[in-house]
N, C-alpha and C positions, 0 to 999 in steps of 0.2 A: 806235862800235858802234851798230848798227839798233837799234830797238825791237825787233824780231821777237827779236833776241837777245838783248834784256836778260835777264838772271835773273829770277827769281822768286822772294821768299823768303815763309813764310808770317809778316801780319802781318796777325791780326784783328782786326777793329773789337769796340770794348768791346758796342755794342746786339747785333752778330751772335754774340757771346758769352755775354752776358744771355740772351740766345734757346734758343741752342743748348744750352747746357751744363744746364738743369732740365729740358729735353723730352727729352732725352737720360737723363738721371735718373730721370725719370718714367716714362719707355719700358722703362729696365733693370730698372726696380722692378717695373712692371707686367710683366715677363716673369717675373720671379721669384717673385712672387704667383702667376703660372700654373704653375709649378713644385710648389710649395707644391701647391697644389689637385690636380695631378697627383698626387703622393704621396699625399693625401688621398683621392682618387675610385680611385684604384688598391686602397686598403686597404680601403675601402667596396666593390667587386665582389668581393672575396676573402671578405669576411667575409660579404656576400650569397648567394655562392656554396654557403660550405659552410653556409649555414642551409635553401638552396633543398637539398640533399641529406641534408638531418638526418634522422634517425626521429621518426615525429609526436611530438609531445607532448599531453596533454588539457588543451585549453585552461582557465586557471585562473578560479577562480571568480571573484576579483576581479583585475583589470586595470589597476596602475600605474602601471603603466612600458608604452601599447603599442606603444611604440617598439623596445621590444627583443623583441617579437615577431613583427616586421612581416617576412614572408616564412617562415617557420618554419610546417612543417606542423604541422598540427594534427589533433585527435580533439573533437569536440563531440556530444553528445547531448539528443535534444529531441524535440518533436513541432512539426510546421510549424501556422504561423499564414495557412491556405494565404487567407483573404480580408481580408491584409494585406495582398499579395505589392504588389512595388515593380518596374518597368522601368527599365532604364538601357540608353539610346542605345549602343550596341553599334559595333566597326566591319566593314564589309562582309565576309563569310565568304564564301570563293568566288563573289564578286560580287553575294552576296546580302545586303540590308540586311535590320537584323532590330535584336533586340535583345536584355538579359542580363535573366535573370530571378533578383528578388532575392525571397525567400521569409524572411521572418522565423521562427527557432527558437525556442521557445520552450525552455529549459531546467528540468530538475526542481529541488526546494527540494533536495535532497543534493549538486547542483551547482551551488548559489549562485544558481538561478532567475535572473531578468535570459533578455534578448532578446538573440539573434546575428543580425544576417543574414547569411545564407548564398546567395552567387551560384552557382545551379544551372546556369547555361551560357546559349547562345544561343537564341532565339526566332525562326525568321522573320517576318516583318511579318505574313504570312495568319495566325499562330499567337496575334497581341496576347490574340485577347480570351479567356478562358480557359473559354469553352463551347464554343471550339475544340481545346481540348488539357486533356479532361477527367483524361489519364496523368499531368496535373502536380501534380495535388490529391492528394498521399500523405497519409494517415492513419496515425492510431497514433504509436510512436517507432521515431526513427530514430539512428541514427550516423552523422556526418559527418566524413569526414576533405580535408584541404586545404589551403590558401594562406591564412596572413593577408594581407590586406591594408590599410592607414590609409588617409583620406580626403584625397582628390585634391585637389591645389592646381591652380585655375584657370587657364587657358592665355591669356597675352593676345590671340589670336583665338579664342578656344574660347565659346560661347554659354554665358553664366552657367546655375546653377538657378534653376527657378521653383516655390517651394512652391505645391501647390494643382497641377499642372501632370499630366497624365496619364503622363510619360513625366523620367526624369532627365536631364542632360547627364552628369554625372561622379558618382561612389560623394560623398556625404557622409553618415554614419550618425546625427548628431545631427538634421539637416534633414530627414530622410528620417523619422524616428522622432516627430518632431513632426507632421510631417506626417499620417502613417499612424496616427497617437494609440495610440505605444506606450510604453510605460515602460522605465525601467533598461534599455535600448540597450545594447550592447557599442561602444566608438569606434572599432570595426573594425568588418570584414568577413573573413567565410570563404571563398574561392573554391572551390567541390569539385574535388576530383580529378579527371579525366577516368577514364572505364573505356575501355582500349585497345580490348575485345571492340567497345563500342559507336561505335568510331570519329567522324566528322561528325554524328552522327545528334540530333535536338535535347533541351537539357538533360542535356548528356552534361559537365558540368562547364568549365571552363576550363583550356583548356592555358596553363599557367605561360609569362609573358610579363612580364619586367623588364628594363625599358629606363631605362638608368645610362648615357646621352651623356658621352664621354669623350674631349671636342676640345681639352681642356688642353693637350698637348702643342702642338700646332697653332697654339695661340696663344700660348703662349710664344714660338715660333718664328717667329710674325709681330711681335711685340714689341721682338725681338732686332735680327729682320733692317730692321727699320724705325729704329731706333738705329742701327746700324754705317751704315744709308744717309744717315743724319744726319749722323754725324761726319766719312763722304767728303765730303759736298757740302760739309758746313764748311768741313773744311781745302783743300777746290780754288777754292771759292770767294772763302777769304781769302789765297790767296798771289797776292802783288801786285808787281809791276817793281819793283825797287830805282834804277835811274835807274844813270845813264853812271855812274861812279868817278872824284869829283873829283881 
């Protein structure tokens, strides 16, 4: 009998076994964990969902839990702290850079007083200084109704804040409130509503934008498929000529 035709049976080596057999473990777990998290970020847009279409609620006087109200319209009334007012780096609106305009509320003593800020919409860059956009300065009391939002976890390319800084990179209510030397902060933000009459037009609120990345599946699926590619190469790789038949 040729070599060419000897059989092949499989007989692994114990180190290609060692090897194979925990990465292979490691790879099914890790797809399963992405599984896990699948179910997870699935029940997390549902319940996001039906908070993003609730009927407002007035936001409460004390706050704590503001986890479980993050996304959930709200009702807040106050009168604006408008030579507080705060910038956050905003991204391009129709190719225009600019920025959000954060206006701290001041709340009455029958509604637990404390400070909201409340994000009134976008700015263009001509608009920063506010001798330019003397419409932004409302007096008196108002009502606001909106989006909560929590404060933003830092993106690892995202430029940190800089307290003291003219302009924010991301919403944080505690830094921003030290900042601005304000008191009893709300650990939120309000986003306002948009009004559909005033469509693009500036400080016309924020349109609701919740972005819940949702590649679990995706990676389970490269997990998987990177195991099963394991256990072929294994077994093609450990079957070996058995030699002539003495």
């Amino acid at each position: 009998m040729t070599a060419a035709a000897e059989p092949r049976r499989f007989r692994p080596s114990l180190w290609a076994t060692l090897i194979t057999v925990p990465a292979v473990l490691v790879m099914l777990g890790l797809g399963t964990w992405q599984m896990q998290r699948l179910a997870w970020k699935e029940d997390l847009v549902h319940r996001v969902e039906q908070r993003l279409h609730a009927a407002p609620i007035p936001l409460p006087a004390a706050i704590a839990d503001p986890e479980a109200l993050e996304f959930r319209p709200v009702t807040v009334t106050g009168h604006f702290l408008n030579d507080k007012e705060l910038l956050l780096v905003a991204r391009p609106r129709q190719g225009q850079a600019g920025y959000e305009l954060l206006t701290p509320l001041q709340r009455p003593a029958e509604d637990g007083g404390g400070v909201v800020l409340v994000n009134r919409g976008f700015l263009p860059m001509d608009k920063r200084a506010p001798a330019s956009r003397p419409e932004s300065r409302v007096e008196g009391p108002v009502t606001i109704t909106g989006l909560v939002r929590l404060p933003q976890p830092a993106g690892w390319l995202q430029p940190g804040n800089r307290p003291g800084a003219e302009s924010w990179m991301r919403l944080d209510p505690p830094a921003m409130a030290a900042s601005a030397g304000l008191e009893r902060v709300a650990p939120l933000a309000v986003e306002m509503t948009p009004d559909p009459a005033r469509g693009n037009a500036p400080l016309n609120g924020i349109q609701p934008l919740v972005e819940l990345p949702n590649n679990h599946r995706q990676y389970a699926f490269t997990w998987y498929s990177l195991a099963a590619t394991l256990i072929v190469v294994y077994v093609l790789s450990q079957r070996r000529r058995t030699g002539p038949a003495s």
